[in-house]
ZAMARBA-394459 format. One line per field, with one value per residue (C-alpha): x, y, z; residue number from 0. Coordinates in pm, 1 decimal. Layout:
<vexnus>
east	[X, ...]
north	[Y, ...]
up	[Z, ...]
seq	[NUM, ...]
</vexnus>
This chain:
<vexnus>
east	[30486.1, 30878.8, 31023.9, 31118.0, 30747.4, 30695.4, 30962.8, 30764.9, 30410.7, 30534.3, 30707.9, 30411.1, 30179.6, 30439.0, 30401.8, 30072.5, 30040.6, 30272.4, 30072.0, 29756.1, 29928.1, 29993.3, 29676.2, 29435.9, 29595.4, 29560.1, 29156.0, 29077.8, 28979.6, 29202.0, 29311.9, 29173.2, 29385.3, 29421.1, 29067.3, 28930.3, 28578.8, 28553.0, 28274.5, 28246.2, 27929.5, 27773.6, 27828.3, 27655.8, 27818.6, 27826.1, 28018.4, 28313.9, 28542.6, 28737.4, 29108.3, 29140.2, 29438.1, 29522.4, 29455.0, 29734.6, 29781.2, 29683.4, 29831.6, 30080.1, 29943.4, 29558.5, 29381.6, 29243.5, 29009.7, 29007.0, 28710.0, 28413.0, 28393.5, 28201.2, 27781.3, 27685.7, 27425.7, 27142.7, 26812.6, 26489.9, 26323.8, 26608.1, 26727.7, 27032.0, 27371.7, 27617.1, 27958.2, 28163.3, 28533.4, 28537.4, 28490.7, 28139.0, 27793.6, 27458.9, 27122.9, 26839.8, 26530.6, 26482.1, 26274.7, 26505.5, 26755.5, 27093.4, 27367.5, 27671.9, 27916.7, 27737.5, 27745.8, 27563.1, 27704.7, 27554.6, 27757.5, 27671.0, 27680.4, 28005.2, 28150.4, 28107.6, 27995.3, 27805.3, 27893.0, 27771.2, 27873.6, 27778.2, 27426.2, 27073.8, 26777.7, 26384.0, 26058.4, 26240.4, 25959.7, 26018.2, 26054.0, 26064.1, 26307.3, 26337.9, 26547.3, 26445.8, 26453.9, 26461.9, 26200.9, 26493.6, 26888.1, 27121.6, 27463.3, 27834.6, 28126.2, 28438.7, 28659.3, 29077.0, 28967.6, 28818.8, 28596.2, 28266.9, 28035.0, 28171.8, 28167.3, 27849.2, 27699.7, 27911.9, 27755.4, 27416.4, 27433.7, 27451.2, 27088.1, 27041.3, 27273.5, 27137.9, 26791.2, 26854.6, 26727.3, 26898.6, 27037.4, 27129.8, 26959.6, 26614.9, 26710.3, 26477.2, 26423.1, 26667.3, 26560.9, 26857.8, 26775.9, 27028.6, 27287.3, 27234.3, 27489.5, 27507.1, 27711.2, 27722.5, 27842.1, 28119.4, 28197.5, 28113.4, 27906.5, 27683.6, 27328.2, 27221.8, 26914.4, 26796.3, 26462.7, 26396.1, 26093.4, 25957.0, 26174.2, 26169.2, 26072.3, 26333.4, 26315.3, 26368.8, 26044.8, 26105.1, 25922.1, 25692.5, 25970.5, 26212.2, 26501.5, 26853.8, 27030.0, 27390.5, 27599.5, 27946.4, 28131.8, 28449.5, 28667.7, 28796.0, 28965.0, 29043.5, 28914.1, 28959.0, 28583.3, 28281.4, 27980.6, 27643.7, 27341.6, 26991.8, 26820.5, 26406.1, 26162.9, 25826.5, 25470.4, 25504.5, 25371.4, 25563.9, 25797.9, 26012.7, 25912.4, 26098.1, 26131.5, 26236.7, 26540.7, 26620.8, 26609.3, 26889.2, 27101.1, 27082.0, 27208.2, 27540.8, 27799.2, 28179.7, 28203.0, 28365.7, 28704.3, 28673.3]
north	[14381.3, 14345.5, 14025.3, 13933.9, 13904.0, 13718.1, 13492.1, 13435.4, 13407.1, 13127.9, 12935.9, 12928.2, 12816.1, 12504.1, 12424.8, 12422.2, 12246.5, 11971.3, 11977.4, 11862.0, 11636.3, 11465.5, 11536.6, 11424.8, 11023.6, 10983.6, 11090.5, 10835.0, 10502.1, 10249.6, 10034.3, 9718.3, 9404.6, 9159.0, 8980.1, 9185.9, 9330.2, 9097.7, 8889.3, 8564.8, 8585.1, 8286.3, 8101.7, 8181.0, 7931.4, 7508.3, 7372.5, 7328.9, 7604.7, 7713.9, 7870.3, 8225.3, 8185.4, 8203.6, 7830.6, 7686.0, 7727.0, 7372.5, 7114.2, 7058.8, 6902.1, 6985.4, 7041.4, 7431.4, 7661.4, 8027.7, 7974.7, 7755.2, 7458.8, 7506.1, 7469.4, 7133.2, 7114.3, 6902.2, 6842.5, 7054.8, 6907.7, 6752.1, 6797.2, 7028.1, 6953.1, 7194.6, 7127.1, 7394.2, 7420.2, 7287.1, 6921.8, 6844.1, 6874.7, 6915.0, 6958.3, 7201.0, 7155.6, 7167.2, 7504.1, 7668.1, 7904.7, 7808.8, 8034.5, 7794.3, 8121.0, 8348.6, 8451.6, 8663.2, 8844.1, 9014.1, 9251.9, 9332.6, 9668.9, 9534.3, 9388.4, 9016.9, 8877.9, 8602.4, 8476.1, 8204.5, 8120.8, 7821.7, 7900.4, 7787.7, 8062.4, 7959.0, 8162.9, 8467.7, 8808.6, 9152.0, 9398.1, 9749.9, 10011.2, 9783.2, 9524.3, 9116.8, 8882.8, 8504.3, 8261.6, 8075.2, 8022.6, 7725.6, 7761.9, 7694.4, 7831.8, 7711.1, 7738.1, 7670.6, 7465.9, 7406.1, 7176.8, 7083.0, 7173.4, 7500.5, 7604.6, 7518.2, 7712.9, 7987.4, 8015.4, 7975.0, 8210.7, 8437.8, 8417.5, 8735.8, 8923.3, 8830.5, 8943.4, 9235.8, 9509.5, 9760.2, 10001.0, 9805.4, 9875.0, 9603.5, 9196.9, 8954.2, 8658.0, 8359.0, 7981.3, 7817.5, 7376.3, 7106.8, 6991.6, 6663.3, 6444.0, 6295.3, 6072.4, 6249.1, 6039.9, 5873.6, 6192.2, 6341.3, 6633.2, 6867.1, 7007.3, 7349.2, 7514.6, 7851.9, 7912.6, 8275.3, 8508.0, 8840.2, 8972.6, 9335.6, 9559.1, 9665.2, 9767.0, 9394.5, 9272.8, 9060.2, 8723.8, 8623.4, 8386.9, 8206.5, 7902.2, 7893.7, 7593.9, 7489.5, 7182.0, 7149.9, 6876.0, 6752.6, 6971.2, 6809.8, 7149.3, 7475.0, 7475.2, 7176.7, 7271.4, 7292.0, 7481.4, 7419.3, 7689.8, 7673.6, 8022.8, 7976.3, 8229.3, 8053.1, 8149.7, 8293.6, 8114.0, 7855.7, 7778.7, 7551.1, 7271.8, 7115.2, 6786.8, 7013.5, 7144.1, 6794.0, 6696.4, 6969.2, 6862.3, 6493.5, 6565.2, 6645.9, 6434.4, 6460.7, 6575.6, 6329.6, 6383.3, 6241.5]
up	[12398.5, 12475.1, 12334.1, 12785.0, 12818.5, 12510.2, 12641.2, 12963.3, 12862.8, 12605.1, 12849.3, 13101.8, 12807.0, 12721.6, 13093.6, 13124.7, 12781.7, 12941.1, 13270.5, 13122.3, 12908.9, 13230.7, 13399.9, 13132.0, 13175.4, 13485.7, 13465.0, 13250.0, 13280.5, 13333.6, 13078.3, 13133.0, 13145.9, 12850.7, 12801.2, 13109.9, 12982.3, 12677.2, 12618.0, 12389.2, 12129.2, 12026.9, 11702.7, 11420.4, 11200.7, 11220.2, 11459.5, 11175.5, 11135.5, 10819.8, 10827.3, 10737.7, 10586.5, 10246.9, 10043.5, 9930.3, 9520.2, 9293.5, 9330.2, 9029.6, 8746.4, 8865.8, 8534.7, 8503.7, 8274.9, 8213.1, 8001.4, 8002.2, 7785.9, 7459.5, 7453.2, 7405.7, 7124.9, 7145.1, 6948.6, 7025.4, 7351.1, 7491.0, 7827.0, 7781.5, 7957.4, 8107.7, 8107.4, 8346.6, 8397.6, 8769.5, 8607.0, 8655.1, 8403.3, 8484.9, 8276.6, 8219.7, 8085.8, 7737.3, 7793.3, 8001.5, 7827.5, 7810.1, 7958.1, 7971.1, 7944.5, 8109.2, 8511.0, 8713.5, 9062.2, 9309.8, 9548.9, 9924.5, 10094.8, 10251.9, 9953.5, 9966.4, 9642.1, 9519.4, 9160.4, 8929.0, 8588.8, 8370.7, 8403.7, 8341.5, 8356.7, 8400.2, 8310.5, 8228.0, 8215.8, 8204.0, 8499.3, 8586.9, 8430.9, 8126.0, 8316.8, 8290.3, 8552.5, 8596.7, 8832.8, 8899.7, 8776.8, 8813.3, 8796.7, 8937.7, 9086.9, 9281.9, 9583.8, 9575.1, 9894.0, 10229.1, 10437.6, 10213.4, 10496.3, 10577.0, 10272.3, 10166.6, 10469.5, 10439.0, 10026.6, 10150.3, 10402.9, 10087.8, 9997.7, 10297.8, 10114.3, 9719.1, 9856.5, 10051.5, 9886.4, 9651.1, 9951.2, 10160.5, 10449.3, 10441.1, 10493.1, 10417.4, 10677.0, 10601.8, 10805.4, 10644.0, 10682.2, 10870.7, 10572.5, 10386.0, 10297.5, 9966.0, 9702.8, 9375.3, 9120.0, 9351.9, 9519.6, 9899.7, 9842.3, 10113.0, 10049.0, 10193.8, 10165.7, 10275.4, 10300.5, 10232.6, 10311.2, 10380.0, 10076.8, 10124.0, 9790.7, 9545.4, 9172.7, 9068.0, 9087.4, 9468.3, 9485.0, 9784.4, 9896.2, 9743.0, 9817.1, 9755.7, 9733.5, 9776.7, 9714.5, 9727.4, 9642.2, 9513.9, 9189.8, 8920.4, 8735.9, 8841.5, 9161.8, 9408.1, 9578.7, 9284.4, 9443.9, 9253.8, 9325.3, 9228.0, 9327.3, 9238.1, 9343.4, 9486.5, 9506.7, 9122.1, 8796.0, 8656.2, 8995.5, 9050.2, 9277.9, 9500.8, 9303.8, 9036.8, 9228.7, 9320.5, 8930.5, 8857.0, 9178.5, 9063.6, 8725.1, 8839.5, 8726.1, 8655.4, 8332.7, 8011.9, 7933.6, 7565.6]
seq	[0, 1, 2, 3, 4, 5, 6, 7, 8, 9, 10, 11, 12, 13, 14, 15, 16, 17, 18, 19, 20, 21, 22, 23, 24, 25, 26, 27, 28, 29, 30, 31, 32, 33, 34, 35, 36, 37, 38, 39, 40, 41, 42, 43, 44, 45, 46, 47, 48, 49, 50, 51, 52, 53, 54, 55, 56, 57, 58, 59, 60, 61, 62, 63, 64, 65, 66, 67, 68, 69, 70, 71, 72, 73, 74, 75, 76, 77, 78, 79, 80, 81, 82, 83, 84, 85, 86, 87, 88, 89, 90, 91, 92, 93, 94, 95, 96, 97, 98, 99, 100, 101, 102, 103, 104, 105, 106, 107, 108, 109, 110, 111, 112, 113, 114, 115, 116, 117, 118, 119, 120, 121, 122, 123, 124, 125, 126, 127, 128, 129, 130, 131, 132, 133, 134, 135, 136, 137, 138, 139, 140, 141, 142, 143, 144, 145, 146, 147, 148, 149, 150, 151, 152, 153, 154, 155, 156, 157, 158, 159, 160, 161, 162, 163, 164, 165, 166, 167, 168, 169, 170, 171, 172, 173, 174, 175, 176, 177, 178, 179, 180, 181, 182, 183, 184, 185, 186, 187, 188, 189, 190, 191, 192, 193, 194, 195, 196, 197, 198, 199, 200, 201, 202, 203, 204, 205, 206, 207, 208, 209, 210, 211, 212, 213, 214, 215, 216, 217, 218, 219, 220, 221, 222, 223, 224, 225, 226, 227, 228, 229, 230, 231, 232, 233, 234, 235, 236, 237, 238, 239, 240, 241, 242, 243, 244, 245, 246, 247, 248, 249, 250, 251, 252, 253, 254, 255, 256, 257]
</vexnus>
């Protein structure tokens, strides 16, 4: 082929190329005008909204921890106290093993994570694939800051997530109760709980149903929000009660700074 042909077929292929570059616009829907076509879903949170931004840092001077304060020992059949870094102590049973520098996490399909440190575990057994597993754990974690309601239901909401099972891709049913509004030890605090059931089957040994329960309340070191958690499977042997969860709530105070 001479390179005058060449030359000509190549210069009808760029038009046509910048023909239906043009063409291929003006075919397509319109773009729709700002807010045209969009449509407001309703809330699935409480009526009080948190910022998105980023939390301010400490204020100077607020007291912080990188590690947990040391077990507290206490005779044999004593109720056993907690102390955590966010400024507050709470007790376990005497029974109940004591995990005051431990944590456990669990991490959803879309990352979010649930994490609890300065932890109490009851009626520990033995499950499948030589892994153990706990009727029910107390423990504590913290926020830099925020409103105490929204972040109470925003933790709570978690209990979906913590029982989901291991793929991802089964969700339990999650009835999550009206917030209570307490004084703990001097301090505004907010209850959650989420009532969870029809716990779909994983390779940890899933409970009938189970509660999750959140309160929130005031820091008093590294974190100016404290978020308490008691997780307790129901319907097994030796479950907590509901009086029982109350009893760990209610032993929350702010911690002694001898």
């Amino acid at each position: 082929m001479g390179l005058g042909k060449i030359l000509v077929r190549l210069a009808a292929l760029i038009t046509l190329l910048f023909g239906l570059m043009w063409a291929i616009p003006q075919l397509a829907p319109q773009v729709p005008e700002p807010y045209e076509g969009v449509r407001a879903l309703p809330p699935v949170s409480p009526k009080p909204t948190g910022s998105t931004t980023v939390p301010p840092p400490l204020p100077p001077g607020f007291p912080s921890m990188e590690r947990p304060p040391p077990k507290i020992e206490v005779p044999d059949g004593q109720p056993q106290p907690i102390a955590t870094k966010f400024g507050w102590t709470y007790d376990i049973p005497a029974d109940w093993e004591n995990w005051n520098d431990g944590f456990s996490e669990w991490v959803g399909e879309d990352g979010s994570t649930a994490t609890y440190g300065a932890m109490g575990l009851h009626g520990r057994f033995d499950c499948e694939g030589g892994e153990f597993e706990s009727s029910a754990i107390s423990g504590m974690t913290g926020r830099r800051a925020g409103d105490l309601t929204v972040l109470a239901y925003r933790e709570v909401q978690k209990a979906s997530m913590i029982f989901t099972n291991e793929d991802g891709s089964l969700e339990p049913t999650v009835r999550i109760e009206d917030p209570k509004y307490l004084q703990i030890d001097g301090a505004p605090a907010v209850h959650y709980t989420a009532l969870v059931e029809d716990i779909p089957d994983s390779p940890y040994c899933p409970p009938p149903r189970a509660t999750f329960d959140v309160v929130t309340t005031t820091g008093f070191a590294t974190a100016e929000v404290a978020v308490f958690v008691v997780l307790a499977d129901r319907d097994v042997e030796n479950a907590l009660t509901d009086e029982d969860v109350e009893g760990l709530i209610s032993s929350l105070r702010k911690s002694s700074t001898e």
